[in-house]
N, C-alpha and C positions, 0 to 999 in steps of 0.2 A: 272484278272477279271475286265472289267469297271463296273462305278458306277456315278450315276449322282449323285451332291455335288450341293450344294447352300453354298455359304461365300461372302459376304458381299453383299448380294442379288442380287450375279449374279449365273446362272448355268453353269456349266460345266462340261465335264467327267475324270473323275480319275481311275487310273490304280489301285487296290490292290493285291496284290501279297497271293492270298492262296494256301497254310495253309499261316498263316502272320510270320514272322521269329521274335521271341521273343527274342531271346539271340542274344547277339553278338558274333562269332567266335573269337572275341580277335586280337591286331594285332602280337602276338607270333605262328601263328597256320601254318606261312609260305606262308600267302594268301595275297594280297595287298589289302592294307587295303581301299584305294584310288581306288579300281575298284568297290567296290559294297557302302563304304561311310557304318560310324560305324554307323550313323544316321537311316540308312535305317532300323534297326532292333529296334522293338516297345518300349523295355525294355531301353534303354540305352537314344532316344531320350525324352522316360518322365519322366528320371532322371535329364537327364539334363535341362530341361523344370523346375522342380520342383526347384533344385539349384537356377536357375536366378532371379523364383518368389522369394524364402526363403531370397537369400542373397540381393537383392536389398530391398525387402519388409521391414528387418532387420535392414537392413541401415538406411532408412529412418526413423524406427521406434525410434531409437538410439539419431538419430538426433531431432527428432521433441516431443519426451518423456518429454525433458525439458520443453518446452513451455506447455505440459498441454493434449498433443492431443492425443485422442485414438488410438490402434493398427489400429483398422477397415481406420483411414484416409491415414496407410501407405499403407492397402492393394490395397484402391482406387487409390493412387497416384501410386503404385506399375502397375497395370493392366493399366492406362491411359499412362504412360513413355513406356512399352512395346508394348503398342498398337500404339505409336506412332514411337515406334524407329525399329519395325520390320515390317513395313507396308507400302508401297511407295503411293507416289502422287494417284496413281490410283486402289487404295485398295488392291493390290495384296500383298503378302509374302514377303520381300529384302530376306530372306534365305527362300527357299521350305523345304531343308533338316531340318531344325530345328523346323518349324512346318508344316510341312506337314500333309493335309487332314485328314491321317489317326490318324497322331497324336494329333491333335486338337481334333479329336473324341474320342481319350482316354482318354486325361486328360479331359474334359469336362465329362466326362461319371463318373469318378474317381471323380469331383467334386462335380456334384450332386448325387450322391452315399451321400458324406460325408454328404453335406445339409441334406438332409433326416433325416440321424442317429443323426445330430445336431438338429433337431426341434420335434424330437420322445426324445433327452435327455431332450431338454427344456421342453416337456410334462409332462414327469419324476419330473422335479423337481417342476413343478406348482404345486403349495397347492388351488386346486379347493377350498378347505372346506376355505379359506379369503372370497371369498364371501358372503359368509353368514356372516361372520363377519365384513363386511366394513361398516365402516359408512356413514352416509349421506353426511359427506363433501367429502370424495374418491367417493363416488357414484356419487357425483353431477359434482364433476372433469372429471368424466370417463366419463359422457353422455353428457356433456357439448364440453368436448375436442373433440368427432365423430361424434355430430350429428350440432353443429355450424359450423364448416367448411364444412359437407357434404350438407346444404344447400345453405349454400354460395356459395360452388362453384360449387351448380348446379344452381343456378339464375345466375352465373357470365358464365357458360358454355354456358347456352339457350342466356346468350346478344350476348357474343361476337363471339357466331355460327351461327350465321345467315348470316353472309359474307364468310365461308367456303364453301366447298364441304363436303355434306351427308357422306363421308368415314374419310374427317380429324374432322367433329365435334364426330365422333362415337370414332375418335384418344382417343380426348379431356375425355372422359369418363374415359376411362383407368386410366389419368393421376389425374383426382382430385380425384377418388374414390381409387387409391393408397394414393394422398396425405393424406386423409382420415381417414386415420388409425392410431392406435394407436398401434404398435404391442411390446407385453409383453418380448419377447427375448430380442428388441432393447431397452427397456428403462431397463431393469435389466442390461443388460451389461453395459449401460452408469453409471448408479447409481453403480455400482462393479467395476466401474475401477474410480469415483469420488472421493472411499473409504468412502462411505454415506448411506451404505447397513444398519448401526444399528440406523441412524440416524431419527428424527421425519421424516424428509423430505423423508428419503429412504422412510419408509412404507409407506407414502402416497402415492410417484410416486409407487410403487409398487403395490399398492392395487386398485388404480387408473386403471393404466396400465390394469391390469390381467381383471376388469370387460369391457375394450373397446376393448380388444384382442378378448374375445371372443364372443362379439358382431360383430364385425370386420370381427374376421370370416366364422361367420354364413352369412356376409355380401358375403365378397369374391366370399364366395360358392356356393351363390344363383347367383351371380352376373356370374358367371362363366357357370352357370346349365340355364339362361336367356338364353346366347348364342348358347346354345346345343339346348336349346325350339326352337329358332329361324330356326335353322337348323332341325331340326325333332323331331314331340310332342313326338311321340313312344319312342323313343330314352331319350328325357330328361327326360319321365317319370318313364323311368325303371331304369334309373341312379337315379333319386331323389330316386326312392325307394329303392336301393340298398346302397347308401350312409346313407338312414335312418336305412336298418336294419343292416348295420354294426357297426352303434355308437350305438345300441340297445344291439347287442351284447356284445360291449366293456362295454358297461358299466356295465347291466347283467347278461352276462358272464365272461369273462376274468378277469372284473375286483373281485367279490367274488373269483376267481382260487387265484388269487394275494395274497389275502389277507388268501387264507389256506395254501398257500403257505408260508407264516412270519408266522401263528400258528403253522406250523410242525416245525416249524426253532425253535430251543434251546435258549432261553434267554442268549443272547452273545456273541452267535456261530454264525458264518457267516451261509449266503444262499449256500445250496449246488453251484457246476459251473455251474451243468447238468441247475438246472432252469434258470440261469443267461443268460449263450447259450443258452439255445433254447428262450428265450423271445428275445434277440437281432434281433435271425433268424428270428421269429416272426416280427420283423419292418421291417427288409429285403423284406421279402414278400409280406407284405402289400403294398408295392412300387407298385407291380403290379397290386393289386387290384385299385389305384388310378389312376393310366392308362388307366385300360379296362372300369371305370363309369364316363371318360371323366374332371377327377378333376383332381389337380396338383398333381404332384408326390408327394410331401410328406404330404397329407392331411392325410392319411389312419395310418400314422407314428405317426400322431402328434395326433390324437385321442386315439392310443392304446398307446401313452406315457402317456396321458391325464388320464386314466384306471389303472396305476399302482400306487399306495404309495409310497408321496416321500419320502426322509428319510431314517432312517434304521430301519430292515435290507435291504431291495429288493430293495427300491429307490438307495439307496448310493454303493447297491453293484453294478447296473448296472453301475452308474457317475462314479464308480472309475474302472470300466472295460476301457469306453469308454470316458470320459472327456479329458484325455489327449491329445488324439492323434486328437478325433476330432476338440475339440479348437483348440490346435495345428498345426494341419495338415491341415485337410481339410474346415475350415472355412475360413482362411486365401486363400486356394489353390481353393476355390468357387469364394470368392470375387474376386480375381484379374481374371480370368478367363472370369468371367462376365463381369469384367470392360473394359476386352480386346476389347470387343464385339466396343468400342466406340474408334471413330476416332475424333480428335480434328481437322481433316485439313476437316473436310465437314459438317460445320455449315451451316446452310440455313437459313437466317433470311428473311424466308417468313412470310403469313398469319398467319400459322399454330404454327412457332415460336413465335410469338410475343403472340400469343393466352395464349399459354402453358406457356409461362413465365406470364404472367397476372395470368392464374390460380394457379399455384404454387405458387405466392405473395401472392392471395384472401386468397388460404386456409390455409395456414402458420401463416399469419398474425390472422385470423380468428382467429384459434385453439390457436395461443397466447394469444389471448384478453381474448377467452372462460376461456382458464383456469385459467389468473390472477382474472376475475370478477369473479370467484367461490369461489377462494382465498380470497378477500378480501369481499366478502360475509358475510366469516364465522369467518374473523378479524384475519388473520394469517398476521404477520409481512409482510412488505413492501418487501424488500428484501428476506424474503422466497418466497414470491410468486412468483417475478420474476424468483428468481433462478428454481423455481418448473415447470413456466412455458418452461423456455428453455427446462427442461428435454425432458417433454412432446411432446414437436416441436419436438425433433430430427430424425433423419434420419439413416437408417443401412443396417444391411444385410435382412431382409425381402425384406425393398423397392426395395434392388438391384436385389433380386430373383425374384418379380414380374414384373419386368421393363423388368428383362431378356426374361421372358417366355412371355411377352406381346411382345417384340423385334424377338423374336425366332415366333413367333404366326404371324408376319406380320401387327399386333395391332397399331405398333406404327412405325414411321419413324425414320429413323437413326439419323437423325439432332436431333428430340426429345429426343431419349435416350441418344444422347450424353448431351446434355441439363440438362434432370435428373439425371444424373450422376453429374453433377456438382455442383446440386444444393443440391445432398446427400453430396458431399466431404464436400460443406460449410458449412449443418447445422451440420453433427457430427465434426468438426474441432472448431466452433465457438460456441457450445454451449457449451461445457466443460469448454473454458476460461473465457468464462460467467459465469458459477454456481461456480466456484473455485471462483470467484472474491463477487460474494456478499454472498456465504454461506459459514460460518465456523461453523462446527457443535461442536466444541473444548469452541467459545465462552463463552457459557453458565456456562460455569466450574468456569470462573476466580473471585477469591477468596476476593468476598467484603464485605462476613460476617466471622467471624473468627469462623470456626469449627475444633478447633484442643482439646486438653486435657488440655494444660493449664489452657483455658480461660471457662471450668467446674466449674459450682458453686458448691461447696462439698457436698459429696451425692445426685449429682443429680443422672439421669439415665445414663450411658454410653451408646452408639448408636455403635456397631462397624460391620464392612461389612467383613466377610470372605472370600474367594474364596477356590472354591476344583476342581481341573484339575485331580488329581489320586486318586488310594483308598487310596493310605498311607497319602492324603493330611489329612484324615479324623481325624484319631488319635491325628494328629500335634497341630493342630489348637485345638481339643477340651481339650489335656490335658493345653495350651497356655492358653484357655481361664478357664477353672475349677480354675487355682493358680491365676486369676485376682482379686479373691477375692469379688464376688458378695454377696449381700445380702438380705435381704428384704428391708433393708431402705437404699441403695445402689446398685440395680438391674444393670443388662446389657441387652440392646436387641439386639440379631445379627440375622442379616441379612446373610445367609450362600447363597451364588451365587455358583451354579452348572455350570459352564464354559467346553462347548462341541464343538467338531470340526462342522462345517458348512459339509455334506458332501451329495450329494443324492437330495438338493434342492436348488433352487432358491431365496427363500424366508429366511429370520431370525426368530428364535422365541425365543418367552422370556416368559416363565412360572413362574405364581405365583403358589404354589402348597396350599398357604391356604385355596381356595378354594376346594380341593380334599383331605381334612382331610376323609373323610365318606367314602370315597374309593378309601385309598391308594394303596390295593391291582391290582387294574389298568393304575395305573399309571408306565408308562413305562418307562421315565423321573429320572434318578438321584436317584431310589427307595432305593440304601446303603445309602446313604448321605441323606436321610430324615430321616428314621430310625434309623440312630446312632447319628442322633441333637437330636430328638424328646425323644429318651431315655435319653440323660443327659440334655435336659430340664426339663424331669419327675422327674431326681435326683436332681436337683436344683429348684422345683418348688417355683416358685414365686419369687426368686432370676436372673432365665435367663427366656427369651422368645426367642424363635427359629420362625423365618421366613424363608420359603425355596423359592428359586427361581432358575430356570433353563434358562441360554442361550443358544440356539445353534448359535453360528454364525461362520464364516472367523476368523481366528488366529489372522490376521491385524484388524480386529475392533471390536475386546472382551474390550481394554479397553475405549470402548467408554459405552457397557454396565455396565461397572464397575464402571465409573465416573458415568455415570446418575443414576444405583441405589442409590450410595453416595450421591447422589446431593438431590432423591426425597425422601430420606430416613433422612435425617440429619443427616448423621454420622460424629462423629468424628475421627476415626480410620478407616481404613481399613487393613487388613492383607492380606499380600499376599504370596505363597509358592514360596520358592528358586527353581531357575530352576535346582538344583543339585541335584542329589540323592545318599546316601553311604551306600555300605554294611556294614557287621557287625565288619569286618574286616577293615573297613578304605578307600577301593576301592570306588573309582568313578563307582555304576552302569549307569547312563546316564545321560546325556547333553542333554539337549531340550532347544535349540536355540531361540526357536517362545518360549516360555515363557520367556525367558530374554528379548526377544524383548519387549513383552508385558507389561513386569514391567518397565523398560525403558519407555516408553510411557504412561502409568499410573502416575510414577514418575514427568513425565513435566508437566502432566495439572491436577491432582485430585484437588479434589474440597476441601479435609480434610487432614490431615496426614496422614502419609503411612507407616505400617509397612512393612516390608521382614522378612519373618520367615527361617532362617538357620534352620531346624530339623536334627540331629545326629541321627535318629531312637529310638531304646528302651534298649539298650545297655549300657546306662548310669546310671546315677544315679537316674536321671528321673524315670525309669523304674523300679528300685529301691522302691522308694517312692510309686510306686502305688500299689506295692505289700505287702508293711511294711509302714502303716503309723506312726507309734511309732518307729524306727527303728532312723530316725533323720530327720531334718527337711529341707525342700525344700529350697534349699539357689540360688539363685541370685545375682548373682554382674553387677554392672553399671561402665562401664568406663567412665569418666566423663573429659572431656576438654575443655569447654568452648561451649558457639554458642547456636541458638535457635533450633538448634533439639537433642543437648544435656539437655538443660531442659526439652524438650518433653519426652523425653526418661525416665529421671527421675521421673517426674511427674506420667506416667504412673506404673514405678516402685514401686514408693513410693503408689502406691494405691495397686499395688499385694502386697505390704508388708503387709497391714492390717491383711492378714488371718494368724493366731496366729501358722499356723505349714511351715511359711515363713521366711527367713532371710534376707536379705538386704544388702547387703556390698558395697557402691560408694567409689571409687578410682580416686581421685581426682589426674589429673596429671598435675603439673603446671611445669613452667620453672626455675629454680635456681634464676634467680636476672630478671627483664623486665628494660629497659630502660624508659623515656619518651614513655606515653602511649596518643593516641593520642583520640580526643574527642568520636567516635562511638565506641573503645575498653575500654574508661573508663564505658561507658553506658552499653555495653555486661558481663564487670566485675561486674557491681551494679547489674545486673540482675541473673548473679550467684549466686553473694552471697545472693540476695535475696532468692533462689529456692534451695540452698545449707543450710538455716539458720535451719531449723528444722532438717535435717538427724544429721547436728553436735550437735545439742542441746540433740535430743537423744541419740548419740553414747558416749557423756560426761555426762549424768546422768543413766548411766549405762546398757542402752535398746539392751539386744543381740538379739532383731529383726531387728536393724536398725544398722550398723556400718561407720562412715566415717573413712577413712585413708588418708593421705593426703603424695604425693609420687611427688621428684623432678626429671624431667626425661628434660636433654637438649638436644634432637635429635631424629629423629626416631629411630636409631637403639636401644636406651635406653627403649623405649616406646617398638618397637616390645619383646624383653627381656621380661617384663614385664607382658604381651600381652599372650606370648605360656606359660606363666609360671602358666597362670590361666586357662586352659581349662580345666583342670583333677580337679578342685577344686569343681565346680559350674553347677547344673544342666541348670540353660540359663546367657545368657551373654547378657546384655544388650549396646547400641549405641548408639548414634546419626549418623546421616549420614556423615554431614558437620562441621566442627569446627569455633569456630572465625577465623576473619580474622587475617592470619599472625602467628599463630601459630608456636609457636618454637619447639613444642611437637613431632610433623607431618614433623621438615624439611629434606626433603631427602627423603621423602613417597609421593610424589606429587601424584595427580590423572593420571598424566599421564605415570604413573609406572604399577599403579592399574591393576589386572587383569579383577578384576567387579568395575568399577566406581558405579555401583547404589547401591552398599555397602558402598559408602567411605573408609577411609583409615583405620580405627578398621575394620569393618566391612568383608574387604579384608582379610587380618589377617586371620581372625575367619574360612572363607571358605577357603583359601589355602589351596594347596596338601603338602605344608610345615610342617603346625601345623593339627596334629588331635588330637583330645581331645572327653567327653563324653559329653561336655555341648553345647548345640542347641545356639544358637544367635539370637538377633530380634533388628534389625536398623532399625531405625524411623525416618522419616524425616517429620517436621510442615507443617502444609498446608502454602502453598505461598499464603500472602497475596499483595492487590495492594499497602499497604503501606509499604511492604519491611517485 
């Protein structure tokens, strides 16, 4: 069957072969394989079309990861290599079989397919409801960054058009009212692969972003529906009105369906599939609606994604249907596809060229100025502003889809888009290593007021920060905190941080819940873990005060909210839960990996001391005590070796020991004989025994709430002995993380043996599949200060 083709804006006729042959016969089937070419059949040629993008794209990706540069610049460099290397002098194909007319039509088809479902996901996950919450400085960012370049570079289009021809100045429009834009996908992605999502700077380019996106698009739209007026009133008028009553609907309609749809859903219980499919199919189709009222294809997608709750349950269960495969797959397999489109060997540095590069400087630069002078308007540091501004500049996969459809449309010349393409690989490639170089969001952490337990005036308040990831975290930490020994004239206030997976949106949240005391029963939010603070604040009143807060974020940047509650909270503690879990029996029930990660990474920057809670479950003696409190008393031992988070450790010790149904027992492990002890170890000694002088004072005037033993142990193996010999003893074991330097106690235990380095070498011990015992663990390590 012929078929007239257009590629690289020449026409010509192409043969298709129907029905079209989807499979390949194989070359097992006794047929030569070389007469008809495995290529020729659709299925095999857009496998392997797929491979070459995947694995070059990969490569580069591999490569250029180190320096700093998003995926998005492998896929552009990925589509410019291809377009270059299968494509001769004279625009044509070097191999027909490998992409041949027809198959160029399918992976392109398969592309924009994926785009669609990727900007109906991105709708999904916008949190419409920031708007209403954005302040004036994101406000002034977001109107400042679209409508200072969109003027600019319409005074700069009317100068330098007036030496054109009427068709290339109408080019020119295309190209600055792309530049124009601020679009919401491109700058989340940039800010999520920066690792800056929980950061001040994330929500502002975020919030920023989301109000000029959707200005932007109402932009596009009209801008697009001008063009169809042009061509016929009848026609743009019945589109305008069809485009309006469909976001009438969506929002209306569809969107209340949405929302009875997560009321019929069970509290915890996934969304049925059946709603899940058919909402998918639902953006499938809307595709076509966006075709037949003359708008882009994925406009019709990206408002009925706009229309669902993001979140859970319905937002997260749709992202976790389709997040993978389309990030994945077909974002990557869009962009290069598009990128194809450009040829580097047919630069025209005509009129029109030099036009389109002046305007993409005007607005560029523009939109940078706009948004540093908003910045510093409102007195945001030097360096944040710049770094806020690159964000904001960057360039993505929106601009490449509109550059596409404006190239595909005849809108723009070939030299131009190759152009724009270029000037996309540079800002997304060069902004990244911009904002990595003047913003470190970690900063603000490092430690030049001393907030550890120590440096506590007696009886002041203790400030300490909880985390709860599971429901069993809940128990852990409250009965942790009940034996701390609070009082009225010695209070605690914690801070219990609710830590949730990011899943379903684009955006982070962080919820104060003190505000929604009057009506908790709505609160959807962390509702176990209010309720079971709130009731043993009741039983401790005036003794604890309970603060709840919830994050949703990324796994990779929870402990950024964890350090900045710390930091605006002034705690001196934080607890954290071991990423281990054990039955009752002894068993390892799970390993969660991204929590080790995250206490690891807590570890290197918190702003206070850091506990790690070992919990054993209730199986112990612990569990014990909370059923018989007459029965015997909640006993505690300290290993004790030296170093300053061995004093931490005691310090906080020796304050649970206050509560008169506690005991106390530090086990002092020193070395048989020390040689020549050299100046910073005699300093770390005086400081011992300074922080050691009252446990021994009481344990020798007879105090069985407080016990010192002093025990000589020359090696580790002497120490681990020691070590397994007390877990069955003592409902928690207390540590330090770190020892002094040089420790004899510890040699032949190096960290580099350790299974959990962020235990140190006690601490290891404690959690081993070696030693189980009844009694939980809690290793402490001082806040790092800058003076050591």
């Amino acid at each position: 069957m012929g078929e007239n083709t257009i590629q690289n804006n020449a026409r010509f006729n192409t043969c298709i072969e129907l029905p079209p042959q989807v499979n390949s016969p194989g070359f097992l089937n006794g047929e030569n394989p070389s007469s008809k070419g495995l290529l020729k059949n659709s299925l095999p040629e857009l496998e392997l079309q797929m491979i070459m993008i995947f694995g070059l794209s990969q490569t580069f990706h591999f490569v250029f990861k180190r320096f700093g540069l998003p995926k998005i610049s492998s896929d552009i460099l990925t589509g410019l290599v291809l377009g270059y290397a299968l494509v001769d002098d004279k625009g044509n194909p070097i191999n027909e079989r490998l992409f041949t007319p027809a198959g160029e039509q399918i992976i392109g088809t398969v592309s924009i397919f994926g785009y669609s479902l990727f900007l109906f996901l991105t709708g999904v996950k916008m949190n419409i409801g920031m708007i209403s919450k954005t302040g004036t400085m994101a406000m002034t960012i977001a109107v400042g960054a679209l409508l200072v370049p969109f003027f600019c570079g319409l005074i700069t289009k009317e100068f330098i058009g007036e030496s054109l021809k009427p068709q290339d100045k109408d080019e020119l429009s295309f190209v600055f009212i792309t530049q124009t834009l601020v679009p919401f996908p491109v700058i989340a992605s940039q800010i999520t692969e920066l690792n800056i999502l929980n950061s001040e700077l994330g929500w502002l380019g975020l919030s920023a972003a989301l109000v000029s996106d959707l200005i932007g698009f109402c932009l596009t739209a009209s801008f697009l529906m001008v063009r169809v007026f042009m061509e016929s009133k009848s026609k743009a008028l019945i589109d305008s009105a069809a485009t309006i009553a469909y976001t009438a609907i969506a929002v209306f309609v569809i969107r209340p369906l949405m929302f009875r749809i997560i009321k019929n859903t069970p509290e915890g219980r996934p969304v049925k599939d059946v709603y899940v499919n058919s909402i998918i199919v639902l953006a499938m189709a809307s595709s076509i609606f966006s075709e037949a009222i003359d708008q882009q294809v994925y406009m019709a997608p990206y408002i009925l994604g706009l229309a669902i709750p993001d979140g859970p349950p319905l937002g997260s269960a749709i992202a976790s249907k389709l997040d993978c495969f389309v990030s994945g797959v077909f974002v990557p397999l869009y962009v290069t596809t598009s990128v194809l489109r450009a040829d580097l060997r047919r630069f025209k540095f005509d009129n029109l060229m030099t036009s389109s590069i002046i305007l993409v400087m005007v607005t560029t630069v523009s939109k940078f100025i706009a948004c540093f002078m908003s910045c510093t308007y409102y007195e945001m540091p030097m360096l944040d502003s710049w770094a806020l501004s690159f964000i904001m500049t960057s360039k993505g996969i929106v601009e490449i889809g509109l550059y596409t459809l404006f190239r595909d449309l005849n809108c723009l010349a070939e030299s131009t888009f190759n152009f724009l393409i270029i000037s996309i690989l540079a800002t997304s490639a060069i902004a990244p290593i911009f904002v990595k170089f003047l913003y470190d969001p970690s900063r603000k952490y490092a430690g030049y007021q001393k907030r550890n337990l120590m440096h506590l005036k007696p009886d002041s308040e203790l400030r300490v920060l909880v985390c709860i990831h599971r429901p069993d975290d809940i128990p852990a930490m409250i009965n942790l905190l009940d034996a701390s020994s609070a009082t009225k004239e010695s209070p605690i206030s914690v801070y219990v941080l609710h830590l949730i997976e990011l899943i379903g949106r684009s955006s982070p949240i962080f919820i104060s819940h003190q505000a929604q005391r009057k009506r908790l029963s709505e609160v959807s939010y962390s509702q176990n873990v209010i309720l079971s603070f709130r009731l043993f604040e009741n039983n401790n009143w005036e003794a604890i005060t309970i603060n709840a807060f919830t994050a949703v974020s990324p796994p990779k940047l929870m402990h950024d909210d964890i350090c900045t509650l710390a930091l605006d909270k002034l705690t001196s503690l934080m607890i954290l839960p071991f990423h281990r879990k054990w039955s009752l029996d002894g068993h390892v029930e799970f390993d969660d990996n991204m929590l080790r990660s995250l206490n690891s990474k807590v570890l290197e920057i918190a702003p206070c001391s850091v506990g790690i809670l070992v919990h054993r479950g209730e199986s112990g003696r612990a569990g014990t005590l909370r059923s018989s409190l007459d029965a015997y008393m909640y006993s505690i031992c300290l290993i004790f070796l030296g170093g300053r988070d061995d004093r931490e450790a005691l310090t906080y010790a020796k304050r649970m020991a206050r509560e008169s149904s506690t005991t106390l027992t530090v086990f002092h492990l020193v070395p048989p004989e020390e040689g020549e002890v050299e100046d910073d170890r005699k300093w770390d000694l005086l400081l011992d025994s300074e922080v050691l002088k009252d446990v021994k004072y009481n344990s020798l005037s007879g105090n069985q709430q407080m016990r010192y033993a002093q025990k000589f142990v020359s090696d580790g193996s002497e120490m681990a002995m020691i070590v397994s010999s007390l877990v069955d003893e003592y409902d928690l074991i207390i540590a330090g993380r770190s020892h002094s330097i040089g420790s004899h106690q510890i040699s032949g235990l190096d960290l580099g043996w350790t299974k959990f380095p962020e235990l140190g070498v006690v601490g290891d011990m404690l959690a081993s599949m070696d030693i189980y015992g009844r009694a939980s663990a809690l290793v402490i390590q001082q806040q790092a200060t800058d003076d050591g």
